[in-house]
C-alpha positions as CSV (number, residue, x, y, z in Angstrom):
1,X,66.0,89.1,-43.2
2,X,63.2,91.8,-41.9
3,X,60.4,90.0,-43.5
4,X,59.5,87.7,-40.6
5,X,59.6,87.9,-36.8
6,X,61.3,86.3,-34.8
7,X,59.9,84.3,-31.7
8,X,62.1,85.7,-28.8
9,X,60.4,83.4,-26.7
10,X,61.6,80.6,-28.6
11,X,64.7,82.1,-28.2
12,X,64.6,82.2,-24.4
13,X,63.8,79.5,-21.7
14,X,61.0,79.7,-20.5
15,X,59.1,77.5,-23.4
16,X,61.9,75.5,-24.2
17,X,62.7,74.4,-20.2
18,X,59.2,72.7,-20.8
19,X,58.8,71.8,-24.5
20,X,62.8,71.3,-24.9
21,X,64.4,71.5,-28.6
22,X,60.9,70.1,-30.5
23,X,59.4,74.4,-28.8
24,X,55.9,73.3,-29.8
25,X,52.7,71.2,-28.5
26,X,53.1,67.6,-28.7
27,X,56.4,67.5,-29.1
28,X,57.0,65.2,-32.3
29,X,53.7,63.6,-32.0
30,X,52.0,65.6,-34.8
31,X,55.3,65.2,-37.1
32,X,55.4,61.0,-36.3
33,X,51.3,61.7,-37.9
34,X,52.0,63.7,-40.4
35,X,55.1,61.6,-41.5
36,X,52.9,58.0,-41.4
37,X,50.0,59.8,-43.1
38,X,52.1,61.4,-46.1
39,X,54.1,58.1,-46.5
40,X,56.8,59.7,-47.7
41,X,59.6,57.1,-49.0
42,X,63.2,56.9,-47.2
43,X,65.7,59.6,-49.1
44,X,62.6,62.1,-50.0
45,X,64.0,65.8,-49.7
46,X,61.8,67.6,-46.8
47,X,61.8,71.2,-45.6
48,X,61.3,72.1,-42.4
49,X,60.7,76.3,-42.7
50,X,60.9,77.8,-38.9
51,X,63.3,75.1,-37.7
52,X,64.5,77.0,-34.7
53,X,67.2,74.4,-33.5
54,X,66.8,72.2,-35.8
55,X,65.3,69.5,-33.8
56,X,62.7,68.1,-36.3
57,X,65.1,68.0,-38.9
58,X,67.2,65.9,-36.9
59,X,64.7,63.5,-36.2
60,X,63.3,63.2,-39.7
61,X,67.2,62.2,-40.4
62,X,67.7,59.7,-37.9
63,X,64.6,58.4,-37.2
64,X,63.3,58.3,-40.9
65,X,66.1,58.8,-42.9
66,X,64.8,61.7,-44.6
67,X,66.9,63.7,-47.1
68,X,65.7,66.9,-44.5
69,X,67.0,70.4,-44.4
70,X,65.8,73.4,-42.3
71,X,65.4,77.5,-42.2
72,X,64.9,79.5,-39.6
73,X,65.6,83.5,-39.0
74,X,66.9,83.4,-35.3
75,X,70.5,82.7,-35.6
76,X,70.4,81.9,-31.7
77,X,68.0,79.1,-32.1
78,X,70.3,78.0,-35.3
79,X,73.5,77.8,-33.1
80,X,72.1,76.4,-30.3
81,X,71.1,73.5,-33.0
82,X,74.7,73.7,-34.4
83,X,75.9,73.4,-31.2
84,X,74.2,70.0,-30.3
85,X,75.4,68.8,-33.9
86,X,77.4,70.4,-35.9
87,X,76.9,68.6,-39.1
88,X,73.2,70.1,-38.8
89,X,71.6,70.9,-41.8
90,X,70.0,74.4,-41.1
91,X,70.8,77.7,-42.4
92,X,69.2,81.3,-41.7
93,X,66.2,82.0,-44.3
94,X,62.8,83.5,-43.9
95,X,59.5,81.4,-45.1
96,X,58.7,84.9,-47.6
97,X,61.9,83.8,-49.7
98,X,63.4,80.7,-49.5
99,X,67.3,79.7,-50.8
100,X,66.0,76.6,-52.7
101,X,65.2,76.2,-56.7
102,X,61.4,75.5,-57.9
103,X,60.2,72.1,-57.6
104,X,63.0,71.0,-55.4
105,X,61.3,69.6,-52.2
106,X,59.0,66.5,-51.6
107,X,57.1,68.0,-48.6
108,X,57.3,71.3,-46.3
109,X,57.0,71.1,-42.6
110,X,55.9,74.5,-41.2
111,X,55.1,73.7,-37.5
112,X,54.1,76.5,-35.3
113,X,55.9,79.4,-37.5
114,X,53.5,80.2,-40.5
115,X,51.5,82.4,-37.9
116,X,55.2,84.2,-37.2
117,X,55.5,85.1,-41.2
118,X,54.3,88.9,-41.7
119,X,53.4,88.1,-45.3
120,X,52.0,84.2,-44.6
121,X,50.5,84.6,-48.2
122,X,54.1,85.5,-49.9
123,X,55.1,82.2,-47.8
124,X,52.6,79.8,-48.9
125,X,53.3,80.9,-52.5
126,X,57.3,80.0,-52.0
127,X,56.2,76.7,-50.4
128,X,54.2,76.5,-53.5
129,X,57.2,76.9,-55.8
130,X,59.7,75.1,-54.0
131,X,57.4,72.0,-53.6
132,X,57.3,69.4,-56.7
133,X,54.5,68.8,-58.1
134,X,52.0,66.6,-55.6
135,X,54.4,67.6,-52.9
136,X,53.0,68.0,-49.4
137,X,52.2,70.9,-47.2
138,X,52.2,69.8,-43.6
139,X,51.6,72.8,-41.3
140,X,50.7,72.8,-37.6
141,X,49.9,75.7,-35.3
142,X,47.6,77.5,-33.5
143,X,44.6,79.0,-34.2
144,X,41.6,80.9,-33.1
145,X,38.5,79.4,-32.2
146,X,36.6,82.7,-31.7
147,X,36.6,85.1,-34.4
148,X,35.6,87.9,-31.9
149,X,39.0,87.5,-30.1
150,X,41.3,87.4,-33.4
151,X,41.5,91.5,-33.4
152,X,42.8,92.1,-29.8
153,X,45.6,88.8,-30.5
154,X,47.3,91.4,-32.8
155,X,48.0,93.7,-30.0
156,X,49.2,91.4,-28.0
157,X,53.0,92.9,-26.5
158,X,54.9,89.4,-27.2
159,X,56.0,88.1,-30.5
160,X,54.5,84.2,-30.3
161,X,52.4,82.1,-32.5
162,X,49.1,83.4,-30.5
163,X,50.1,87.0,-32.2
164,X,49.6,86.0,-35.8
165,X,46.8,82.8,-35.1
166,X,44.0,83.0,-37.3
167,X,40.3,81.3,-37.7
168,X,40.0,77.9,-39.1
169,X,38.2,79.5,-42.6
170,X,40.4,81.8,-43.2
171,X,43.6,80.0,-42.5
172,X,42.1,77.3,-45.0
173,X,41.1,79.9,-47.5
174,X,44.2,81.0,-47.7
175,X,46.3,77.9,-48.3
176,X,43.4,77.4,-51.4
177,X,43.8,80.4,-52.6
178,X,48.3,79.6,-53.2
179,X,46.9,76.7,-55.5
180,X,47.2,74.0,-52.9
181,X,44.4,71.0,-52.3
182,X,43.4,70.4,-48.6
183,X,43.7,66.9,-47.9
184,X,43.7,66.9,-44.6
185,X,42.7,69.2,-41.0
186,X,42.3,67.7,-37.6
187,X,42.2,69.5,-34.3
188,X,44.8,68.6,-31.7
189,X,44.2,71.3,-29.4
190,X,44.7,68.7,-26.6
191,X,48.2,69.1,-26.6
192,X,48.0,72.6,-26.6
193,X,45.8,72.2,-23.4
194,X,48.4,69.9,-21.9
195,X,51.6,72.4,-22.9
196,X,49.1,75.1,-21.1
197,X,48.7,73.0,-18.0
198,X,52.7,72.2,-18.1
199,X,53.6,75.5,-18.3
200,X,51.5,76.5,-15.5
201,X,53.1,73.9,-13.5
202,X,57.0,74.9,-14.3
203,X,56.2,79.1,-13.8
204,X,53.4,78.5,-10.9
205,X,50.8,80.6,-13.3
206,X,50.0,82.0,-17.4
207,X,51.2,85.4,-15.6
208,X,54.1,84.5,-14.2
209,X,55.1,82.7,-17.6
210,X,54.3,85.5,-19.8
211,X,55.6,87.8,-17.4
212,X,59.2,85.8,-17.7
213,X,59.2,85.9,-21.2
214,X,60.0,89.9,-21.3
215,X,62.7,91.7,-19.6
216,X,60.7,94.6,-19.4
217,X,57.4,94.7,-17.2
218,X,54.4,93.3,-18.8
219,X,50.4,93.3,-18.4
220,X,50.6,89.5,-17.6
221,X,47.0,89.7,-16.8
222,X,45.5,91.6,-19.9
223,X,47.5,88.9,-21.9
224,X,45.9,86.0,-20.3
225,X,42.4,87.8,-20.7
226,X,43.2,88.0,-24.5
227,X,44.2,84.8,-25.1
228,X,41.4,83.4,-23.4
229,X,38.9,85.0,-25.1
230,X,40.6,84.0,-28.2
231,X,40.2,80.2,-27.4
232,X,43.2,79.0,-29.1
233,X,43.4,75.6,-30.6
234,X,46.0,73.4,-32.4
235,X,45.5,71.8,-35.6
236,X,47.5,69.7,-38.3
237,X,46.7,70.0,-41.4
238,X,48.1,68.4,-44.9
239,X,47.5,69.7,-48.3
240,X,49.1,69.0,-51.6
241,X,50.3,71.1,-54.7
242,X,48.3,69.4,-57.7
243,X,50.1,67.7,-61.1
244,X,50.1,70.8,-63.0
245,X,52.2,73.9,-63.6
């Protein structure tokens, strides 16, 4: 399972003592939106593909009653989800090659882990077969609002979502280009702001946080300048696989 990374700082605490289990922006306020705007009916079969603990899918069971299943490739996120319920079900699986039959799922959540795939166009094209046909795509994460920052992200010395974070165009070209119809892109980068601001708050400052999220010394500083000159937003967006194929 060497086709994706893997988020270490997922893994760790020093996201998750601030985000908890949901280790994203928002929380579940983007998946409550994406949920009431797909309408999806109770029993529909959803993927979540980066669950990490499992948390979503969890919630899509209890709260929704969702038919809801998970992959993620850290097995230490997976059995600290196992942990908290046993009966979860998640199972270890990269978004590049996915353990499910074509046309088997209603709708995919990818929510801040597409920009963690190596090969994020391999991925969309498995969400693309697994999905039936007018199934939904619902992916948040983070991307760049200047272009001129993108090349200096992908040296960045952390594994994270602002690694692989791409600009708006090409993030939507590329979901085009697997076959799928855009229905929907809104920027949310307000609650990436506010996970900022809360993360400054728990570690005292961006360096100290990115410095905690390595065991070996870090250019804290460099990585702030980066990421700043990047001007990372958060976005939702929906698309659909059309009635063909």
């Amino acid at each position: 399972m060497s086709t994706e990374k893997i988020c270490r700082i997922y893994e760790g605490s020093a996201v998750r003592q601030v985000t908890g289990d949901s280790i994203r922006p928002g929380g579940f306020t983007l998946t409550d939106r994406a949920i009431n705007l797909c309408a999806l009916p109770s029993g529909a079969r959803i993927l979540d593909v980066g669950c990490g603990t499992g948390a979503t899918v969890e919630y899509l069971i209890t709260k929704y009653k969702l038919n809801a299943v998970g992959v993620d490739p850290s097995d230490i996120l997976l059995e600290t989800g196992r942990q908290r319920r046993p009966d979860l079900p998640i199972f270890q699986a990269v978004g590049e090659c996915l353990p499910f039959s074509r046309g088997s799922m209603d709708c995919i959540f990818v929510e801040c882990s597409l920009s963690l795939m190596i090969d994020i166009d391999l991925a969309l094209a498995e969400f693309y077969r697994v999905l039936k046909n007018n199934g939904l795509l619902v992916i948040t994460d983070i991307y760049a609002r200047n272009p001129e920052g993108v090349y200096q992200l992908r040296s960045l010395p952390v594994e994270c979502c602002l690694k692989g974070a791409m600009v708006r165009e090409e993030l939507i070209k590329r979901v085009e280009d697997a076959g799928f119809n855009i229905t929907l892109w809104e920027d949310h980068s307000d609650l990436l702001n506010e996970l900022t601001f809360r993360l400054i708050m728990a570690h005292g400052s961006l360096e100290s946080f990115w410095q905690s999220t390595s065991p070996e010394e870090i250019d804290a500083i460099k990585i702030r300048k980066v990421v700043t000159r990047a001007r990372p937003g958060y976005f939702l967006l929906i698309a659909a696989k059309p009635e063909r194929d």
